[in-house]
N, C-alpha and C positions, 0 to 999 in steps of 0.2 A: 195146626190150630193155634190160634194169638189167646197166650195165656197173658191176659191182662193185669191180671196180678204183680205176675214176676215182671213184666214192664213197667209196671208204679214202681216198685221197689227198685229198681233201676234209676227212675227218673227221677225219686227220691232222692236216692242215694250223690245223683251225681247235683242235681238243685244243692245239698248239702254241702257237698265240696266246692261249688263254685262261690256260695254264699261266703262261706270260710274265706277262702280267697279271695274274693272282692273285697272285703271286709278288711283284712290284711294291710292291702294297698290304697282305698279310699272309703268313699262312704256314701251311703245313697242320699242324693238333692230332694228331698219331700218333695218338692217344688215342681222338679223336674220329670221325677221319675227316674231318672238315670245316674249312673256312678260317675264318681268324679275323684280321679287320683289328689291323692293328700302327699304332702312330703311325709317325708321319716320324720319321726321324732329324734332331736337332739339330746343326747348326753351333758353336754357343753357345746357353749357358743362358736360358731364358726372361726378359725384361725385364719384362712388368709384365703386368697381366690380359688387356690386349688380344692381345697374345702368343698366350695359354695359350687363351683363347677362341677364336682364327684353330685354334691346333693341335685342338679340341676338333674344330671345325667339319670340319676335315680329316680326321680320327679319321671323324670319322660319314657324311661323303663316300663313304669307303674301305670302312664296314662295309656302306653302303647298293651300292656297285658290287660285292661280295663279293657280298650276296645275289641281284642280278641273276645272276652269272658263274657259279657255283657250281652250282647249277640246270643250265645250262647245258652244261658241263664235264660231269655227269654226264649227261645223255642224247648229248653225246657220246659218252662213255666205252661206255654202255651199247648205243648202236648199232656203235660198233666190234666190242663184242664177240657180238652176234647176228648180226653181218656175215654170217658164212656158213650160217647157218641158212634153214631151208627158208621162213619165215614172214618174213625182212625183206623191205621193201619192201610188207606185206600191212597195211589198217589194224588195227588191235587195236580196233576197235569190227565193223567188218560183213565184214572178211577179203579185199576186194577189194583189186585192185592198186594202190597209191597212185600219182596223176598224177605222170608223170616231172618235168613242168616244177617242181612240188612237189619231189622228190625232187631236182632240180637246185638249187635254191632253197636247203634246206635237208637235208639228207642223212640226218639224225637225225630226220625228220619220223615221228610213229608213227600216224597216222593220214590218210585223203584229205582232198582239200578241204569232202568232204558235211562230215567229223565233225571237221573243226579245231575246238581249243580253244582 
């Protein structure tokens, strides 16, 4: 049986930590809707290229973990919010129930294990 509950608390739990995390590394574009890596904040002014190279390197670190999290973050978001509808927990490819272990695994899972992408 799909305890819905212990699923929110899941999906909670991990929206929180991703939030954190995004947060960390950039910040969200009102605008856009989406994150956008920020550099680090400096101590002191840049000394010389090797410096600005390391912070570049940092910069692109930060925008490559945005695009992993971000992704992320929304199929969270988006299974919080079908939570209570009649069709979560159903795959969105053939309609059958998706494998609990699956659904313990991953809470935001939108398909069984037949039709993992």
């Amino acid at each position: 049986m799909l305890d819905k509950k212990k699923i929110k608390e899941k999906l909670e739990t991990e929206r929180d930590v991703l939030l954190e995390e995004l947060r960390d590394m950039g910040k969200l574009n009102t605008d856009t809707g989406e994150w956008e890596a920020t550099p680090e904040v400096l101590d002191a002014p840049e000394a010389d290229q090797n410096d600005m190279a390391d912070r570049f390197e940092d910069f692109e670190a930060r925008s490559s973990m945005i695009k992993t999290l971000e992704p992320r973050l929304n199929n969270i978001l988006r299974a919080l919010k079908g939570l209570n509808r009649e069709s979560f927990g159903k795959c969105e490819v053939c309609k059958k129930t998706i494998e609990m272990d699956r659904l313990e695994i991953n809470p935001a899972a939108r398909t069984c294990k037949e039709h993992l992408k």
